[in-house]
mmCIF file of the N, C-alpha and C atoms, coordinates in Angstrom:
data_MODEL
# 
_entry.id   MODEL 
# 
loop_
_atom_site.group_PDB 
_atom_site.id 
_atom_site.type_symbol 
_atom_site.label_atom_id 
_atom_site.label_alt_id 
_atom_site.label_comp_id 
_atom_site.label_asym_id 
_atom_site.label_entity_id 
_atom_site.label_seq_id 
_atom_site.pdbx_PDB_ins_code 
_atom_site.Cartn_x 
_atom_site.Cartn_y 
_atom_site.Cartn_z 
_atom_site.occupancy 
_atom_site.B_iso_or_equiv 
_atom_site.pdbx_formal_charge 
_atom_site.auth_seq_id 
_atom_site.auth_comp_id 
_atom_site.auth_asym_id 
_atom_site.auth_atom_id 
_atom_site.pdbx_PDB_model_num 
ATOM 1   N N  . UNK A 1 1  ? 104.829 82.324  125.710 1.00 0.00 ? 1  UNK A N  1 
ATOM 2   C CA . UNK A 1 1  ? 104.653 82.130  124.281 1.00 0.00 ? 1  UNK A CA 1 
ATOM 3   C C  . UNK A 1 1  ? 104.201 83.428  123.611 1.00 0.00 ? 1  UNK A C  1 
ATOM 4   N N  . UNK A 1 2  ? 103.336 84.048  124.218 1.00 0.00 ? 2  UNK A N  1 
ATOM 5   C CA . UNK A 1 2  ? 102.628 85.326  123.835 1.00 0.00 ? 2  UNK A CA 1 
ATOM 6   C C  . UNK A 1 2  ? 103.978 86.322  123.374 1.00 0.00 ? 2  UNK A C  1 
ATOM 7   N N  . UNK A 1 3  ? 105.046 86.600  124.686 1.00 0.00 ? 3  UNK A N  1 
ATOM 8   C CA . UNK A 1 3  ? 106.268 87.065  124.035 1.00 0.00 ? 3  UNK A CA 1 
ATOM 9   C C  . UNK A 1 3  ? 107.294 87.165  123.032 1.00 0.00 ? 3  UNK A C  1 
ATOM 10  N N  . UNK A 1 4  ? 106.933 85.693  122.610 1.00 0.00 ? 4  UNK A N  1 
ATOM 11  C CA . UNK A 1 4  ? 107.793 85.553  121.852 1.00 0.00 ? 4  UNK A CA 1 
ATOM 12  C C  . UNK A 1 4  ? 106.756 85.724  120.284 1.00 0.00 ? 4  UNK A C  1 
ATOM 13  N N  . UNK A 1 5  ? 105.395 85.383  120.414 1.00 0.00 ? 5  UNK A N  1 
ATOM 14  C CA . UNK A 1 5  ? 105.270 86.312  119.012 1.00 0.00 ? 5  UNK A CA 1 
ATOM 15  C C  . UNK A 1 5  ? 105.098 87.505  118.945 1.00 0.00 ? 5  UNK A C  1 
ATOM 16  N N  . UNK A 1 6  ? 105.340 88.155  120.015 1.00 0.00 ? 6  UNK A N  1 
ATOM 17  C CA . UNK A 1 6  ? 105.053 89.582  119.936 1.00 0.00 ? 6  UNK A CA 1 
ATOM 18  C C  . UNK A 1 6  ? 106.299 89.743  119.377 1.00 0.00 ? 6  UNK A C  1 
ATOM 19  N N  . UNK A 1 7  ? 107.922 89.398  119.754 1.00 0.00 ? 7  UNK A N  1 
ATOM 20  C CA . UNK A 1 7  ? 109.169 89.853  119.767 1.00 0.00 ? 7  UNK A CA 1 
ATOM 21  C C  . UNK A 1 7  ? 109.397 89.623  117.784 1.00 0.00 ? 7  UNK A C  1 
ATOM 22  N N  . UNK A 1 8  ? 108.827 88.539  117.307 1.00 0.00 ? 8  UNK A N  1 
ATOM 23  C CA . UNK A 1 8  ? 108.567 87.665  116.160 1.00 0.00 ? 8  UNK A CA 1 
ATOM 24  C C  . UNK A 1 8  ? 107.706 88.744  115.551 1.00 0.00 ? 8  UNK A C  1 
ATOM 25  N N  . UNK A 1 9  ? 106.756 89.494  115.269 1.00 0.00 ? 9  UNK A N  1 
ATOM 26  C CA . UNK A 1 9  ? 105.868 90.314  114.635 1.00 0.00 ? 9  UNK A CA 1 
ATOM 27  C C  . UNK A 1 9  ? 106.605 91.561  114.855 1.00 0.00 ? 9  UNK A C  1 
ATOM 28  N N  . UNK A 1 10 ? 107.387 92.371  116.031 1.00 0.00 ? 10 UNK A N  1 
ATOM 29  C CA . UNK A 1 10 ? 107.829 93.270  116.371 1.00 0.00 ? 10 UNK A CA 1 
ATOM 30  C C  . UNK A 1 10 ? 109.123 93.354  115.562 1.00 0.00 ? 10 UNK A C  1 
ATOM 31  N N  . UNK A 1 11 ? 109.944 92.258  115.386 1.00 0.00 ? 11 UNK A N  1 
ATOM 32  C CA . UNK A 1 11 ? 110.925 91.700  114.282 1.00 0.00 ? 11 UNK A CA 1 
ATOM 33  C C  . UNK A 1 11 ? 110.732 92.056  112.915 1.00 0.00 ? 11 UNK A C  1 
ATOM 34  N N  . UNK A 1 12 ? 109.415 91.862  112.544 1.00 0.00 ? 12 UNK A N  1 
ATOM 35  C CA . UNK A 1 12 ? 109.153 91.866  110.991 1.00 0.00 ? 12 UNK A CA 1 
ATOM 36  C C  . UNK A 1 12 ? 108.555 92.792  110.668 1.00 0.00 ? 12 UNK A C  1 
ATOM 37  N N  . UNK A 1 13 ? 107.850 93.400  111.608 1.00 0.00 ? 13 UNK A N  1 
ATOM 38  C CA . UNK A 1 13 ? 107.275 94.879  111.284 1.00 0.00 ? 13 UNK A CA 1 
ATOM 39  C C  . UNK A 1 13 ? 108.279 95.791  111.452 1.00 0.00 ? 13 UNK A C  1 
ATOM 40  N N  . UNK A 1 14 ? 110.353 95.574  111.679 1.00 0.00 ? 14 UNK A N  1 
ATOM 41  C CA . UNK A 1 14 ? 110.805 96.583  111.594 1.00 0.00 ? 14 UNK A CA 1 
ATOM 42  C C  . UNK A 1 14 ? 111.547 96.726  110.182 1.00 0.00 ? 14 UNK A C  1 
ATOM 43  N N  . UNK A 1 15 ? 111.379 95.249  109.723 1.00 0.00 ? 15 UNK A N  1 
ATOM 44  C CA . UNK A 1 15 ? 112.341 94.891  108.550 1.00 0.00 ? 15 UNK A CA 1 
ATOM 45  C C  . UNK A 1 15 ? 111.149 95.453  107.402 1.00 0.00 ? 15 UNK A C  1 
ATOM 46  N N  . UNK A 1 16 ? 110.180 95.249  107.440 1.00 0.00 ? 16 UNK A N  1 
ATOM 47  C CA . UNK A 1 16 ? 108.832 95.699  106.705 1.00 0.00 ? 16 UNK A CA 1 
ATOM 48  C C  . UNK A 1 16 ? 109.485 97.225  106.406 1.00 0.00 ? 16 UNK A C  1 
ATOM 49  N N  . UNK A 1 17 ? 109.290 97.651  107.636 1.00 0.00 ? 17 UNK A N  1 
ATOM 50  C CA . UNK A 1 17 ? 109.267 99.840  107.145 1.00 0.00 ? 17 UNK A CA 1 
ATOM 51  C C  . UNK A 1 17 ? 110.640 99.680  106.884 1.00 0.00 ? 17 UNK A C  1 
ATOM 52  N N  . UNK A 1 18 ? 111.355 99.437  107.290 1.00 0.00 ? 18 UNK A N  1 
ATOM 53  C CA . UNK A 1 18 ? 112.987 99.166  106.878 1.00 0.00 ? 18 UNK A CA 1 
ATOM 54  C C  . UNK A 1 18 ? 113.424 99.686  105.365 1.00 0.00 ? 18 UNK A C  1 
ATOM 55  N N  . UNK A 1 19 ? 112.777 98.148  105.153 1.00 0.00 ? 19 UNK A N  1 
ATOM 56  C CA . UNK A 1 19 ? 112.899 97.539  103.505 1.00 0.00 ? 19 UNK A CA 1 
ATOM 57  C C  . UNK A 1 19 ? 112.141 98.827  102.537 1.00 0.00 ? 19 UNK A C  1 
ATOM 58  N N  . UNK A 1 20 ? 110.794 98.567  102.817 1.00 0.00 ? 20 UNK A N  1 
ATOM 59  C CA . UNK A 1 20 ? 109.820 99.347  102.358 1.00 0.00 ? 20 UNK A CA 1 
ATOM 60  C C  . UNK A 1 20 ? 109.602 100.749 102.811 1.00 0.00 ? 20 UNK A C  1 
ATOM 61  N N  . UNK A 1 21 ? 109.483 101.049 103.692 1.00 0.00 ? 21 UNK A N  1 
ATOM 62  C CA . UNK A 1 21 ? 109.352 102.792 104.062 1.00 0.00 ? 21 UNK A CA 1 
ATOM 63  C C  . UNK A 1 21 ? 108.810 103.549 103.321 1.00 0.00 ? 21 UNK A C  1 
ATOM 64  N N  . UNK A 1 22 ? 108.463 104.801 102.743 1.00 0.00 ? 22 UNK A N  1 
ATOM 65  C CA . UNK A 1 22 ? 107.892 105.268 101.579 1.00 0.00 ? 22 UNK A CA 1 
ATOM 66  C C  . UNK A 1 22 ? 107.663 104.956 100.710 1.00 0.00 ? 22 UNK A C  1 
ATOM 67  N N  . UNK A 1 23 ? 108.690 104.309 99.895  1.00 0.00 ? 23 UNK A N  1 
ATOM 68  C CA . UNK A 1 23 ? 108.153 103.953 98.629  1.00 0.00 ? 23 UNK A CA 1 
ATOM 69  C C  . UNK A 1 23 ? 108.545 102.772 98.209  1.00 0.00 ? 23 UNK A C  1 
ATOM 70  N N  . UNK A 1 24 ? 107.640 102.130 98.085  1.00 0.00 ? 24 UNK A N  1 
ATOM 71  C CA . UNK A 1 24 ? 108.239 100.330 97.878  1.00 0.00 ? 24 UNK A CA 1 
ATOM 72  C C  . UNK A 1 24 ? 108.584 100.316 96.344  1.00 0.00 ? 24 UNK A C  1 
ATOM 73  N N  . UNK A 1 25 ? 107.559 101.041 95.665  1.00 0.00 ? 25 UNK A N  1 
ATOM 74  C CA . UNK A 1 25 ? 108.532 101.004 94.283  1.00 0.00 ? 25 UNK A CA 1 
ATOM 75  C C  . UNK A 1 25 ? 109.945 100.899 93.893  1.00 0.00 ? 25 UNK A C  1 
ATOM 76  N N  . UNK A 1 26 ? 110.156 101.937 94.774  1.00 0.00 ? 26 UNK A N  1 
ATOM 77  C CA . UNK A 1 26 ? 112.444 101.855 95.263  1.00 0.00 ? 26 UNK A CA 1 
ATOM 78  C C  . UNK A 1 26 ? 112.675 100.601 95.527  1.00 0.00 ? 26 UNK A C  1 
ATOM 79  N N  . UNK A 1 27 ? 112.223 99.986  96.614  1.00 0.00 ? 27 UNK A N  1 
ATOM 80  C CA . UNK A 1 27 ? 112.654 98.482  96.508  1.00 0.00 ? 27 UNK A CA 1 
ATOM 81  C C  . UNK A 1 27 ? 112.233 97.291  96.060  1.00 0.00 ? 27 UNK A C  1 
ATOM 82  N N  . UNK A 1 28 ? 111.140 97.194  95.353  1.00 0.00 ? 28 UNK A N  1 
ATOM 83  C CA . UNK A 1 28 ? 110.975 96.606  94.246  1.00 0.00 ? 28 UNK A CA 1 
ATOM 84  C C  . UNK A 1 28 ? 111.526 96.648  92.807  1.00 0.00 ? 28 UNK A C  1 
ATOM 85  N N  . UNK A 1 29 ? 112.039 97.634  92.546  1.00 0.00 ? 29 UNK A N  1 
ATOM 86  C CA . UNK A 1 29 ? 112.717 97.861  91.301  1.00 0.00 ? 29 UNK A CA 1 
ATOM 87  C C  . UNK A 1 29 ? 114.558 97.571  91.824  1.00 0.00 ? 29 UNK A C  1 
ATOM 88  N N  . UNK A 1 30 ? 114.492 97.553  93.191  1.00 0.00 ? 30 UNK A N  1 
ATOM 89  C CA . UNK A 1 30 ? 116.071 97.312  93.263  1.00 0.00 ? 30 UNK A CA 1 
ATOM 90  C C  . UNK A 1 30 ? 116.243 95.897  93.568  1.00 0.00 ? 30 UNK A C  1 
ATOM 91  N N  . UNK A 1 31 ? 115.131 95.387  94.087  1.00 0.00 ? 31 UNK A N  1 
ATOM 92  C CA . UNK A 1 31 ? 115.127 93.952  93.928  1.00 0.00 ? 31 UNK A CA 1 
ATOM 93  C C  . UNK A 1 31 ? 114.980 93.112  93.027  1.00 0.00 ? 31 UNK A C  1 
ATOM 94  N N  . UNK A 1 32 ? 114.610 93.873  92.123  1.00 0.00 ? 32 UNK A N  1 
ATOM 95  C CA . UNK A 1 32 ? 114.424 93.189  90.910  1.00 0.00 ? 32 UNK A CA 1 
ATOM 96  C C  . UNK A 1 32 ? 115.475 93.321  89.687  1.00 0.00 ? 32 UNK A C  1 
ATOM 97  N N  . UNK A 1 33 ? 115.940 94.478  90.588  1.00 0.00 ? 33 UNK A N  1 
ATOM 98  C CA . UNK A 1 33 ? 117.640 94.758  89.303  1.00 0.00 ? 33 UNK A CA 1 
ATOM 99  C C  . UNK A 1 33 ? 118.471 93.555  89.916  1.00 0.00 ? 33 UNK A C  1 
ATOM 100 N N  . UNK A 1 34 ? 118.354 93.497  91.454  1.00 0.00 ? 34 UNK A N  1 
ATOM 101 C CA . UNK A 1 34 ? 119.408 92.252  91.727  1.00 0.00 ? 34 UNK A CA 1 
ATOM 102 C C  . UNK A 1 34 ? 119.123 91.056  91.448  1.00 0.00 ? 34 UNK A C  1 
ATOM 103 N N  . UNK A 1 35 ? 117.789 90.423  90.817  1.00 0.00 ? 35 UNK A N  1 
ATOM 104 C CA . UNK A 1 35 ? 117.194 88.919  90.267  1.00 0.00 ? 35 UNK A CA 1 
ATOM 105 C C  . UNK A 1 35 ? 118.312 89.273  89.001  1.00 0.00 ? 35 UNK A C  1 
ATOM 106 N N  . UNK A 1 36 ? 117.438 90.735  88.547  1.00 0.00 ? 36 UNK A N  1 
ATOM 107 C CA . UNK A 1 36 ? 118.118 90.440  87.119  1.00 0.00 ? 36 UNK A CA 1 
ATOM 108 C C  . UNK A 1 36 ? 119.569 90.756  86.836  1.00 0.00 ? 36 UNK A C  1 
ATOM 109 N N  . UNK A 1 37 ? 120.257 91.366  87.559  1.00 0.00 ? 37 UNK A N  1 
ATOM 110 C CA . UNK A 1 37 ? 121.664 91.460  87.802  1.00 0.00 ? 37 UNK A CA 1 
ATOM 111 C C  . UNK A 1 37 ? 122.546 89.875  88.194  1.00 0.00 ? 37 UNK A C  1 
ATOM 112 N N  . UNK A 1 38 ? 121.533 88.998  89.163  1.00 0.00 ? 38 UNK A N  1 
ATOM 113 C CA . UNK A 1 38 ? 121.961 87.961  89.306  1.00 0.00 ? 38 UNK A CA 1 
ATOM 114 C C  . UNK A 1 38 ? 121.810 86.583  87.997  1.00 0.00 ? 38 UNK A C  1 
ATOM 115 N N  . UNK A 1 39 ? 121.083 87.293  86.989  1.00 0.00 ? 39 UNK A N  1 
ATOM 116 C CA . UNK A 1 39 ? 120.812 86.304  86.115  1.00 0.00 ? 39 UNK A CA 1 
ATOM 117 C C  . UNK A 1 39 ? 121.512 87.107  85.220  1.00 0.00 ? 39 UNK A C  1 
ATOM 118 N N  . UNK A 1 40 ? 122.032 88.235  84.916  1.00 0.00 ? 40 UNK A N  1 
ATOM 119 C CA . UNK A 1 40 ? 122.988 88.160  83.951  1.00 0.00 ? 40 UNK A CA 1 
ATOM 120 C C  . UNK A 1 40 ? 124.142 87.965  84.289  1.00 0.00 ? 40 UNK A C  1 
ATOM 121 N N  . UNK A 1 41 ? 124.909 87.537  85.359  1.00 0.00 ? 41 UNK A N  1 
ATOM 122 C CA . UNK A 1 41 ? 126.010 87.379  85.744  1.00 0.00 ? 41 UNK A CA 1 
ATOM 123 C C  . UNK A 1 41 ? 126.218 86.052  85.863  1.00 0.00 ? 41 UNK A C  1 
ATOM 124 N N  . UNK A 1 42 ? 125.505 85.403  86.237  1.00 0.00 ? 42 UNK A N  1 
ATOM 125 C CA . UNK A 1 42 ? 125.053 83.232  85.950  1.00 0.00 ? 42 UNK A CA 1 
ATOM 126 C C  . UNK A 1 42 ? 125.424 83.213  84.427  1.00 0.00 ? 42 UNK A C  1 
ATOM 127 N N  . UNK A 1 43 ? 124.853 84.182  83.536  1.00 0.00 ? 43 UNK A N  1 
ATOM 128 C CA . UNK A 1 43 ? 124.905 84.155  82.338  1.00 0.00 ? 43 UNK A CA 1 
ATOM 129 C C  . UNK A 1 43 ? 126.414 84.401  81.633  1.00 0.00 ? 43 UNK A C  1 
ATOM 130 N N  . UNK A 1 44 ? 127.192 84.904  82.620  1.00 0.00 ? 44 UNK A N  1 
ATOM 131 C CA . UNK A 1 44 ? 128.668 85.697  82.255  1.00 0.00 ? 44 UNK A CA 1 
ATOM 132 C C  . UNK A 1 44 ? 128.992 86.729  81.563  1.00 0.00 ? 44 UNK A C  1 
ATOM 133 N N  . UNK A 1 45 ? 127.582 87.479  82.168  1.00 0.00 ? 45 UNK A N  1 
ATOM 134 C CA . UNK A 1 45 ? 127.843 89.053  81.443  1.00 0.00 ? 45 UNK A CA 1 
ATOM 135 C C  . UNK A 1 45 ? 128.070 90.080  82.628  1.00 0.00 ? 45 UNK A C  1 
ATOM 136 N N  . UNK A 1 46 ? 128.810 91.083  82.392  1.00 0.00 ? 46 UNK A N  1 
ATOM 137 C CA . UNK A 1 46 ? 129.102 91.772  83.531  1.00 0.00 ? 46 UNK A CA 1 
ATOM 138 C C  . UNK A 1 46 ? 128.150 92.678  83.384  1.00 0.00 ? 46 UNK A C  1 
ATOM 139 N N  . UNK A 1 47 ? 127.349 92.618  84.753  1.00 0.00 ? 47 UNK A N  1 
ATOM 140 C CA . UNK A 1 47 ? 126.355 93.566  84.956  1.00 0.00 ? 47 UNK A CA 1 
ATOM 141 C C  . UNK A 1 47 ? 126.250 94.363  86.030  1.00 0.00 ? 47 UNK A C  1 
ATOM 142 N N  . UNK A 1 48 ? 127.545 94.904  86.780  1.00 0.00 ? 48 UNK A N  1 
ATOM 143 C CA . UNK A 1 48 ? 127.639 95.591  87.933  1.00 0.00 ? 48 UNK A CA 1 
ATOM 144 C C  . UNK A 1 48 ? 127.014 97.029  88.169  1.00 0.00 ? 48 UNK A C  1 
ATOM 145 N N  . UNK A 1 49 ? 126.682 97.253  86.897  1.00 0.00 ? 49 UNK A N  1 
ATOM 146 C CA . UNK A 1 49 ? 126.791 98.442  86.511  1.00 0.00 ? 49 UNK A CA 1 
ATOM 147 C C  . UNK A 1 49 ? 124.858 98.870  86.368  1.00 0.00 ? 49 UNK A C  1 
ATOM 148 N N  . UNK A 1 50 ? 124.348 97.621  87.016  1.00 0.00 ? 50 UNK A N  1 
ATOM 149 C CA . UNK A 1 50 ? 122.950 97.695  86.784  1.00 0.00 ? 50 UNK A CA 1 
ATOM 150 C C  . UNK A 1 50 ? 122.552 98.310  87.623  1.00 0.00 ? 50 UNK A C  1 
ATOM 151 N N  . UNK A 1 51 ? 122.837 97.859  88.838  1.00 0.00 ? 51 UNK A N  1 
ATOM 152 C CA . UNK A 1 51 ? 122.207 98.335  90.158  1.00 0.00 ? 51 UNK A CA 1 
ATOM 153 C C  . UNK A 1 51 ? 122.178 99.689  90.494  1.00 0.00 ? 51 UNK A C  1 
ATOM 154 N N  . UNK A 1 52 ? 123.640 100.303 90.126  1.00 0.00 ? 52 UNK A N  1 
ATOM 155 C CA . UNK A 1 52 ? 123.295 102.092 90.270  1.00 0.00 ? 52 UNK A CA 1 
ATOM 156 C C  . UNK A 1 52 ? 122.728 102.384 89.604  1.00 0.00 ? 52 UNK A C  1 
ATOM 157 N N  . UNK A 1 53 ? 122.756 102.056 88.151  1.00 0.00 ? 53 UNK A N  1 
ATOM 158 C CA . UNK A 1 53 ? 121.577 102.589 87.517  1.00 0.00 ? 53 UNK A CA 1 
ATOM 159 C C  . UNK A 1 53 ? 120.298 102.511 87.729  1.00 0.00 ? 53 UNK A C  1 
ATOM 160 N N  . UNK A 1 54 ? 119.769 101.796 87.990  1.00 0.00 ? 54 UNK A N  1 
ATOM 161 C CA . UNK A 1 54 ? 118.340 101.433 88.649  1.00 0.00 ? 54 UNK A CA 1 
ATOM 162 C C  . UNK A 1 54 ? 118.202 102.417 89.982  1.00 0.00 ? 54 UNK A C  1 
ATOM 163 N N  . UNK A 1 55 ? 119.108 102.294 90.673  1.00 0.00 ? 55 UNK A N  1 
ATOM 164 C CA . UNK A 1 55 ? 118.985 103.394 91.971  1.00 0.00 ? 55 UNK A CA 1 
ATOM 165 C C  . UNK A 1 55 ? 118.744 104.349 91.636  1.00 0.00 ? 55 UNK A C  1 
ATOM 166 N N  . UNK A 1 56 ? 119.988 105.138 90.824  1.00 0.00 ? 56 UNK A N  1 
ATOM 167 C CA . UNK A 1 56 ? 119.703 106.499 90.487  1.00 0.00 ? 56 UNK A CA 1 
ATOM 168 C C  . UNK A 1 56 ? 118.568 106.763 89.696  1.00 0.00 ? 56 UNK A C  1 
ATOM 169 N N  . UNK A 1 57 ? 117.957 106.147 88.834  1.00 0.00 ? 57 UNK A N  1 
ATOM 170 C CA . UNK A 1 57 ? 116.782 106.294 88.169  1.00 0.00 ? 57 UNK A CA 1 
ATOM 171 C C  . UNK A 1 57 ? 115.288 106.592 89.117  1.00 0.00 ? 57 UNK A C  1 
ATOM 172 N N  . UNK A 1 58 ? 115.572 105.641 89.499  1.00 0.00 ? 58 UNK A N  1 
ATOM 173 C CA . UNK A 1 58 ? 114.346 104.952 90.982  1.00 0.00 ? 58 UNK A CA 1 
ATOM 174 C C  . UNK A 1 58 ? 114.548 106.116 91.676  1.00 0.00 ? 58 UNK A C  1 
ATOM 175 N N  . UNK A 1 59 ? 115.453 106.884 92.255  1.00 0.00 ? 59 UNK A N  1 
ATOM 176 C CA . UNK A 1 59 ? 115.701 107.825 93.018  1.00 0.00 ? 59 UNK A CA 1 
ATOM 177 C C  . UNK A 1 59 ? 114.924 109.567 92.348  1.00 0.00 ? 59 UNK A C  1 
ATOM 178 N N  . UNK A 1 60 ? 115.162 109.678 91.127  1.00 0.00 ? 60 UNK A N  1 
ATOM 179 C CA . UNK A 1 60 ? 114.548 110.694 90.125  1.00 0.00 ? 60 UNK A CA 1 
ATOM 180 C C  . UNK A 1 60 ? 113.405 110.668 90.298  1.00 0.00 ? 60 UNK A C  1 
ATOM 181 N N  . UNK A 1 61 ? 112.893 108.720 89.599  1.00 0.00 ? 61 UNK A N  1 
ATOM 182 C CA . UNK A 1 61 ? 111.383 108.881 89.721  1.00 0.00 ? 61 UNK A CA 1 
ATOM 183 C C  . UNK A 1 61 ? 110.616 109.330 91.260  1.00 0.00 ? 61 UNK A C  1 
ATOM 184 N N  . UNK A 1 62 ? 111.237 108.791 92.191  1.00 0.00 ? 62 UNK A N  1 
ATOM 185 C CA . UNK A 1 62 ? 110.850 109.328 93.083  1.00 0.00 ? 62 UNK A CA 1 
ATOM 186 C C  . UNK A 1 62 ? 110.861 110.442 93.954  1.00 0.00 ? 62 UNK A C  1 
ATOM 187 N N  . UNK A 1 63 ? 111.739 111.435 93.506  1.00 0.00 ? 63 UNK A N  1 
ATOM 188 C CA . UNK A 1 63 ? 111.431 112.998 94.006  1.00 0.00 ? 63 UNK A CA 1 
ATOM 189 C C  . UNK A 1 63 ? 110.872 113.562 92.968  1.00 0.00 ? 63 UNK A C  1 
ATOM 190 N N  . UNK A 1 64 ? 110.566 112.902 91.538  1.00 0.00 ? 64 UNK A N  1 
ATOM 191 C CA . UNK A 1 64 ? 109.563 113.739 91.074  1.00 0.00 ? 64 UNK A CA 1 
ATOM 192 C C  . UNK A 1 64 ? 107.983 113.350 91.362  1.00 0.00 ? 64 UNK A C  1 
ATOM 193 N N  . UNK A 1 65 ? 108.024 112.340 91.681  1.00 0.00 ? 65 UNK A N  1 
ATOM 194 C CA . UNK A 1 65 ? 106.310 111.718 92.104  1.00 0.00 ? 65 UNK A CA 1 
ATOM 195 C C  . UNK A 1 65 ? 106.484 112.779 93.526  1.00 0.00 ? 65 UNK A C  1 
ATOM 196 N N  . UNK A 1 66 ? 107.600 112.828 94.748  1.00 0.00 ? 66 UNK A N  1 
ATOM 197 C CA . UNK A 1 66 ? 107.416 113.994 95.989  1.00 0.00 ? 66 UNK A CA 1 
ATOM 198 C C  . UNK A 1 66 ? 107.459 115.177 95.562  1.00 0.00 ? 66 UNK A C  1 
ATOM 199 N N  . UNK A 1 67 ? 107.764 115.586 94.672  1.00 0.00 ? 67 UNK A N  1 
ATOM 200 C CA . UNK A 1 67 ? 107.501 116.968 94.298  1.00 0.00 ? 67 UNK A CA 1 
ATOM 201 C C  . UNK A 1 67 ? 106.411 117.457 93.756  1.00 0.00 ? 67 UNK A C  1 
ATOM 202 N N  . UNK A 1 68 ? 105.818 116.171 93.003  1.00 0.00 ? 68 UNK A N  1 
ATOM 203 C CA . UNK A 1 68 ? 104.184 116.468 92.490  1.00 0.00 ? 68 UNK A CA 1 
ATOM 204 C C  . UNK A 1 68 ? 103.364 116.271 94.020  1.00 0.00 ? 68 UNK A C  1 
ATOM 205 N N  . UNK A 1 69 ? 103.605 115.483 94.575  1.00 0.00 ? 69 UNK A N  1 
ATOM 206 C CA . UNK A 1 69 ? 102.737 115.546 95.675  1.00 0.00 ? 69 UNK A CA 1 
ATOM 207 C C  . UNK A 1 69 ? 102.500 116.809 96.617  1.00 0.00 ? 69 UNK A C  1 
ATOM 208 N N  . UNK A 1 70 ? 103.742 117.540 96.230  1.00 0.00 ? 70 UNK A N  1 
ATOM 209 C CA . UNK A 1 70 ? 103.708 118.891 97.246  1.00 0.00 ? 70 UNK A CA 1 
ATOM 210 C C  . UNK A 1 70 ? 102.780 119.297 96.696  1.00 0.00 ? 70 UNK A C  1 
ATOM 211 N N  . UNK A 1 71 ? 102.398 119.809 95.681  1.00 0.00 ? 71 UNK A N  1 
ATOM 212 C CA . UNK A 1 71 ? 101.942 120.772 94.382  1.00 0.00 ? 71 UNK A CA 1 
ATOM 213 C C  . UNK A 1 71 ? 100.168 120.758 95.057  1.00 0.00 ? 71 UNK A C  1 
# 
C-alpha cells in the first residue's frame, strides 16, 4: 500500500512542476484564458485568437519580472 501512495504523490508532484514550474502566473493566466475562451465560444463568439494572446503577453510579463530579477 505504502507503494502505491508513494507512486500516487510521485505522480502529482510531477504534474505540479510540470504545470507550474517557475512561474505559475503563466499558467494561471492561461488557464484562465481557456475558462474564458471556453465561455466565449458556448457563447458563439470566436475566440481562438485569445489564447496566443494571453501567451505571448504572459511570456513578456515574464522575462521582464527575469530580467528585473537579474538586476
Amino acid at each position: 500500500m505504502k507503494l502505491l501512495w508513494s507512486w500516487i504523490y510521485s505522480f502529482g508532484h510531477f504534474w505540479y512542476h510540470y504545470i507550474f514550474g517557475d512561474d505559475w502566473t503563466m499558467a494561471v493566466a492561461v488557464g484562465a484564458g481557456l475558462i474564458v475562451s471556453a465561455l466565449l465560444n458556448r457563447s458563439h463568439v470566436v475566440a481562438w485568437w485569445l489564447i496566443p494572446v494571453i501567451v505571448v503577453v504572459m511570456l513578456g510579463v515574464s522575462l521582464r519580472r527575469a530580467g528585473r530579477a537579474r538586476r
